[in-house]
C-alpha positions in Angstrom: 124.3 113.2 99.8 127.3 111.9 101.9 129.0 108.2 101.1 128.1 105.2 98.8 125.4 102.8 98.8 123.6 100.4 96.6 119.9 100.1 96.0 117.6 97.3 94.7 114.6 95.9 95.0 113.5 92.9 93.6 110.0 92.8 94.2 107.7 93.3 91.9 103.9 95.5 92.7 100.7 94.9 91.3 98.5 98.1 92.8 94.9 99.0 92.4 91.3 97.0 92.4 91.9 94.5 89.9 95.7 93.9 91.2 94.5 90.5 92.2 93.8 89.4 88.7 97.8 89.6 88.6 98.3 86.4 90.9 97.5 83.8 88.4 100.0 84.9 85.9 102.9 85.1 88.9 101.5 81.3 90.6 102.6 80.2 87.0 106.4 80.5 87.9 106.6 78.7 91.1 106.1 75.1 91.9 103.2 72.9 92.2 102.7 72.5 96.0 101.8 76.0 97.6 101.5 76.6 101.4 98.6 79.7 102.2 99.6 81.4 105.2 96.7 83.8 106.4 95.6 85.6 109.6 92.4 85.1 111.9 90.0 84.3 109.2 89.1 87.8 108.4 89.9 86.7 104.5 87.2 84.2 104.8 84.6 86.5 106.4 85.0 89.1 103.4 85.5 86.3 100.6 89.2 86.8 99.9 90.0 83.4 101.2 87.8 81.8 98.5 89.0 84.0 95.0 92.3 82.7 96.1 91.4 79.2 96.5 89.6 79.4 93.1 92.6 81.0 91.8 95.2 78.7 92.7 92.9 75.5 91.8 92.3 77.2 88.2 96.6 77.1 88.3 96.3 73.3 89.7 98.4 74.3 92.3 98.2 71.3 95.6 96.9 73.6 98.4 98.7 72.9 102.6 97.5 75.7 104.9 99.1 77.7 108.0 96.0 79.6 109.6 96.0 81.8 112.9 99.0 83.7 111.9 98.7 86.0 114.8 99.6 89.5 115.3 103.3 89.2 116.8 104.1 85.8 115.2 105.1 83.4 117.8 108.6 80.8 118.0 106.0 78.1 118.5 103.5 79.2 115.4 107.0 79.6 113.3 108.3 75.8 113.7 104.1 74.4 113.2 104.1 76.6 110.1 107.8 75.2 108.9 106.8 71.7 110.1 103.5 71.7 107.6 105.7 73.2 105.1 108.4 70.1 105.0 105.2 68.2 105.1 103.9 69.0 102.3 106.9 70.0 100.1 105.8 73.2 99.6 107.8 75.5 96.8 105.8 78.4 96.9 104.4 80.7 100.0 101.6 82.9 99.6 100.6 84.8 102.2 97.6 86.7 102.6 96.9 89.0 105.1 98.5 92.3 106.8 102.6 92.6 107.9 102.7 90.2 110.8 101.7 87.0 108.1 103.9 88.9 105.7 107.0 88.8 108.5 106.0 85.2 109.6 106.1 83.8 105.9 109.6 85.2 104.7 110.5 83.4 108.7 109.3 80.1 107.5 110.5 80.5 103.7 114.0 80.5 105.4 113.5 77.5 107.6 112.0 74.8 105.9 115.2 73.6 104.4 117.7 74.5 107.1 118.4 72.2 110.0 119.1 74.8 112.6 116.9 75.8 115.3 115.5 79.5 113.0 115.4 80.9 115.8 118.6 80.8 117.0 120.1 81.0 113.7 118.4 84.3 112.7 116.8 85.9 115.7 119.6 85.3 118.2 122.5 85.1 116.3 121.6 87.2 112.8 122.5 84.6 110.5 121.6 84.7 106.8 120.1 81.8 105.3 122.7 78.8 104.0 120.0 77.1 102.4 117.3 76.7 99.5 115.1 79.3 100.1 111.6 79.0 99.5 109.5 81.8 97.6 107.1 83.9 99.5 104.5 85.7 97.6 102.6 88.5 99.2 98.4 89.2 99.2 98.1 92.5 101.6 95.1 93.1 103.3 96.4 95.7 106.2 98.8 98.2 105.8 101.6 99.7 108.1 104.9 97.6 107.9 106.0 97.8 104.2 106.8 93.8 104.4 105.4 93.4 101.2 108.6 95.1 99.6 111.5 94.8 102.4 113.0 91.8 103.7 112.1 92.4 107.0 110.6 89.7 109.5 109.9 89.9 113.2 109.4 87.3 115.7 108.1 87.0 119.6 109.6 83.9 122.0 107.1 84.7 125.2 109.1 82.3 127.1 112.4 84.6 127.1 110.6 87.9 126.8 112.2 88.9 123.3 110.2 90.4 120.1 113.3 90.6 117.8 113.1 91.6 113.8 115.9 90.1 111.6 116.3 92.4 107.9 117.2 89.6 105.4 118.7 90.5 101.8 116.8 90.6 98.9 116.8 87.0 98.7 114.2 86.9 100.7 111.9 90.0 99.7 108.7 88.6 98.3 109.0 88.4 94.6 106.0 89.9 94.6 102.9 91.6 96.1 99.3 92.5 95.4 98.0 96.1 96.7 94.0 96.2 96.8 93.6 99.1 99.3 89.7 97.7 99.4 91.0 95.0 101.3 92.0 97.1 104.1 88.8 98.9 104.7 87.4 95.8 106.7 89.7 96.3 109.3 88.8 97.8 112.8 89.5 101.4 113.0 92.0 100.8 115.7 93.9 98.3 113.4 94.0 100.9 110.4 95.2 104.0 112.8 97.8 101.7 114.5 99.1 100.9 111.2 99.3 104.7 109.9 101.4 105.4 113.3 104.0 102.5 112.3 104.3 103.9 108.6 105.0 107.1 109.9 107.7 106.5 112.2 109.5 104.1 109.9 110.1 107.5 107.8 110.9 109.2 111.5 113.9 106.9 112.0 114.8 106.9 108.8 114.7 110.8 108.8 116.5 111.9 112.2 119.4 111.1 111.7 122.8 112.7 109.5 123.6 115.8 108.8 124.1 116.7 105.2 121.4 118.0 102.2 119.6 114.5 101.5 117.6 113.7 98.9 115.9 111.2 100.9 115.0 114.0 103.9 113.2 115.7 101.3 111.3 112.4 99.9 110.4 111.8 103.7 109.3 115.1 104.3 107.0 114.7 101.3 105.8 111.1 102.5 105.4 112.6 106.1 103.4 115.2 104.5 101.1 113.3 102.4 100.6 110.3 105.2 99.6 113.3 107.9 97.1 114.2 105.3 95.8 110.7 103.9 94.9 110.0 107.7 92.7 112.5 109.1 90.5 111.8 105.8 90.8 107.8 106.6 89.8 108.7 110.2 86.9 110.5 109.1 86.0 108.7 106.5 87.4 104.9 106.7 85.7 104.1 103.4 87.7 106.9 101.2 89.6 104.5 98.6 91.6 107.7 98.1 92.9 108.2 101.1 93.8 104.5 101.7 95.3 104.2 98.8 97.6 106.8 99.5 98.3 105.3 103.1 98.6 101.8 101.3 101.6 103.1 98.7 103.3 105.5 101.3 103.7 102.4 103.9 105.1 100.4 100.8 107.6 103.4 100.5 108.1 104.4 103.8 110.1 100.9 104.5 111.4 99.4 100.9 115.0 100.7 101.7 114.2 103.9 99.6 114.5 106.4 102.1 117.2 105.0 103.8 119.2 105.6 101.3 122.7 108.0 102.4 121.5 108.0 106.1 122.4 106.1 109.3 118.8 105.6 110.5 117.7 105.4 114.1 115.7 102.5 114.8 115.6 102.4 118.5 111.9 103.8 119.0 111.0 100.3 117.4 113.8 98.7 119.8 112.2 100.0 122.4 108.4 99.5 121.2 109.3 95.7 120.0 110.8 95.4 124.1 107.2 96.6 124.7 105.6 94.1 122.6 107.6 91.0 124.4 105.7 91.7 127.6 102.3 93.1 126.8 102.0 91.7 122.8 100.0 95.0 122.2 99.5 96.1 118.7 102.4 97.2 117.6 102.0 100.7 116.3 101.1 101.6 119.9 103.3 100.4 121.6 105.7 102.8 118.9 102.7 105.5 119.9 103.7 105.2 123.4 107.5 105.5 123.3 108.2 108.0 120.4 107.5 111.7 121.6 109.7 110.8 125.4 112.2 109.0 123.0 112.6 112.1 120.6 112.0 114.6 123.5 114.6 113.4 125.0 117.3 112.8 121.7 116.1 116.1 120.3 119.3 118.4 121.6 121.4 116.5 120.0 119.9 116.8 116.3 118.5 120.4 117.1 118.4 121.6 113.3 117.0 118.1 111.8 114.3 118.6 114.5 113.4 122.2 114.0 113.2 121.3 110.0 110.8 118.6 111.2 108.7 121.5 112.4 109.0 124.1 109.3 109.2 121.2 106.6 106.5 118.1 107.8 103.6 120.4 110.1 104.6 124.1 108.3 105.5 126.1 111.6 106.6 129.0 110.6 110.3 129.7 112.0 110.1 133.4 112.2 111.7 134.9 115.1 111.9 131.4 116.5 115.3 129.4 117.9 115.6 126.1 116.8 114.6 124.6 120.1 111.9 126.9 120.1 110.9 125.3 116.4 112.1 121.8 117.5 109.4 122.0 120.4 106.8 123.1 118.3 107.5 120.1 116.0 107.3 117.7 118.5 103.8 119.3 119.8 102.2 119.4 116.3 103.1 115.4 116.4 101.8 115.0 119.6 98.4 117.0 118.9 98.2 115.2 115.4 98.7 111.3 117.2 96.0 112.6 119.7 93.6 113.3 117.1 93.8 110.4 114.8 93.1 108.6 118.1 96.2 106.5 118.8 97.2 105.0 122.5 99.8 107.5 123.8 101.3 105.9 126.8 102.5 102.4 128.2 99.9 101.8 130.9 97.5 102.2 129.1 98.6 99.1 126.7 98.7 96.8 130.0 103.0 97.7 130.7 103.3 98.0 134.6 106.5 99.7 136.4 107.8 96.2 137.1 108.2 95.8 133.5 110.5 98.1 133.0 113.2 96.5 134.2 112.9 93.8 131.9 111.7 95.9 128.9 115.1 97.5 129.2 117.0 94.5 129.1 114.9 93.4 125.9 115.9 96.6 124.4 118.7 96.9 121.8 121.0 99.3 121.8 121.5 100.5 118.7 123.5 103.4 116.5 123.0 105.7 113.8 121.0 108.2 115.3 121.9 111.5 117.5 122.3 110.0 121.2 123.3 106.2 121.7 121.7 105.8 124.7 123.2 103.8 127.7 120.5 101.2 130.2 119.7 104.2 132.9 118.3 106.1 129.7 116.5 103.6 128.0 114.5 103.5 131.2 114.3 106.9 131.9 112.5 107.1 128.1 110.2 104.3 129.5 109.3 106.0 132.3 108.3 108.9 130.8 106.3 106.7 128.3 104.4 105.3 131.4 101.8 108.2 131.6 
């Protein structure tokens, strides 16, 4: 491994079926007044929503609620949920549900007590918090964006056409999170298989990009491995515990800063699937569905060998008499034939993007570096044209 870097986490995992028996022990550390920030009202369907109600009035905890957390959190949802927060001088957030409540809480734990309009402040112009920040605790009930361990949080302003994620430090990472992979076998198939895609391309842009013999290559070949595994028996079976659990501690691992670790990381496939998400606010692991195999067709010259050890290392080609492009395209078709299978949405179109988009989705696109090919505008939309269909 090339250069220096520090690694910490600070939150701490309670994993399994009884991992919810956890919660009243950690409520015991935090404040009185507690704000529950959930979803759709799937929690209170499967009886979720009540356990934790019983729960927190067994700690005596004063109960102020954010429901409706939607999908791709909204500017307008953020400032209701910080507005009920100052409200009720809440010390504590507890969010329950899958990554987009996860993202929208650690949002609102570092706006109630700043005066700044959040989403200037950290959306627009990256600012870290100045202020008392207040504790987010995390319940997950849907897996895919490892929120419950990263400091990640990502935001949608419909009126300016922007879907923007801000990484805060580990200020901000829930202190800590509960893991019942049964509470992730109520979702729709479509929900858990878009969330398998986002876990495995976190590891992707992670893994394409350096050079050098990485320890955390070969940890992301083994995650890439495992997940590719884990899925076809989820999609067969939604109800193996086994398999979800395995999806449920790989997505934990696959974006807690782990694998990152000695690499640059390219991270514009979800710069260019967030742009996506501005205009059509389709589920997010789609919209990275739709853009990943033109965007790493395209890159894939430039990082030849990290693509052809893709092949040999994550789908077992064998490279026998074979080039590296040669291996490098056969990669990229195993992916390809594996993302068909498992079912997910493989172009734009079909998620409701229309050529007059693209334009626009471009400009909404961030530019960034750290992987093989910085790409200028005229590429970014030649990648999603090719991710039309």
């Amino acid at each position: 491994m090339l250069g220096n870097f520090s690694y910490h986490n600070p939150t701490k995992l309670y994993f399994g079926e009884d991992s919810l028996n956890y919660l009243m022990d950690e409520l015991k550390n935090y404040g009185e007044n507690v704000l529950l920030v959930y979803g759709g009202g799937s929690i209170k369907k499967n009886g979720l929503y009540d356990e934790i109600i019983a729960i927190l009035k067994d700690c005596r905890k004063t109960v102020a609620e954010v429901p409706g957390v939607m999908p791709n959190p909204t500017v307008e949802k953020l400032n209701e949920g910080v507005a009920i927060a100052r409200e009720n001088g809440s010390q504590f957030i507890l969010a329950v549900g899958g990554g987009s409540v996860c993202d929208y809480s650690k949002a609102v734990s570092v706006s109630v007590h700043c005066d700044d309009d959040p989403w200037q402040k950290y959306f627009i112009r990256f600012e870290e918090p100045a202020c008392e920040i207040v504790p987010v605790g995390c319940v997950l009930t849907m897996t895919g964006t490892g929120s419950e361990m990263n400091g990640g949080s990502v935001i949608t302003n419909h009126e300016t056409k922007q879907k923007i994620g801000h990484v805060f430090g580990d200020n901000v990472m829930p202190k800590f999170s509960i893991l019942n992979p049964r509470y992730t076998m109520t979702l729709p198939k479509y929900q858990m298989i878009a969330g398998i895609y986002d876990i495995f391309n976190h590891i992707c842009e992670q893994y394409f990009s350096g050079e050098d013999d990485n320890t955390s290559d070969y940890i992301s070949e083994g995650l890439m491995r495992g997940l590719i595994h884990s899925s076809r028996i989820a999609v067969e079976d939604p109800q193996n515990y086994e398999a979800r659990s395995n999806i449920m501690w790989t997505a934990t691992w696959a974006l807690n800063t782990l694998v990152s670790r000695g690499k640059t990381t390219d991270w514009m496939v979800h710069m260019l699937g967030q742009s996506v998400g501005a205009y059509t606010d389709a589920t997010h692991g789609m919209t990275l569905a739709a853009v990943s195999l033109p965007y790493y067709r395209y890159i894939m010259p430039y990082g030849m060998k990290k693509f052809a050890r893709f092949a040999t290392e994550v789908w077992g080609i064998s490279a026998e008499g074979k080039t590296d492009e040669q291996l490098a395209n056969e990669g990229l078709n195993a992916m390809e034939a594996w993302m068909k299978d498992i079912g997910l949405v493989m172009n734009l179109t079909d998620l409701g993007a229309a050529d007059d988009m693209i334009e626009g989705i471009a400009d909404g696109t961030f530019i960034l570096e750290g992987g093989y090919k910085v790409l200028a505008r005229d590429e970014v939309i030649q990648v999603l044209k090719a991710s039309m269909g």
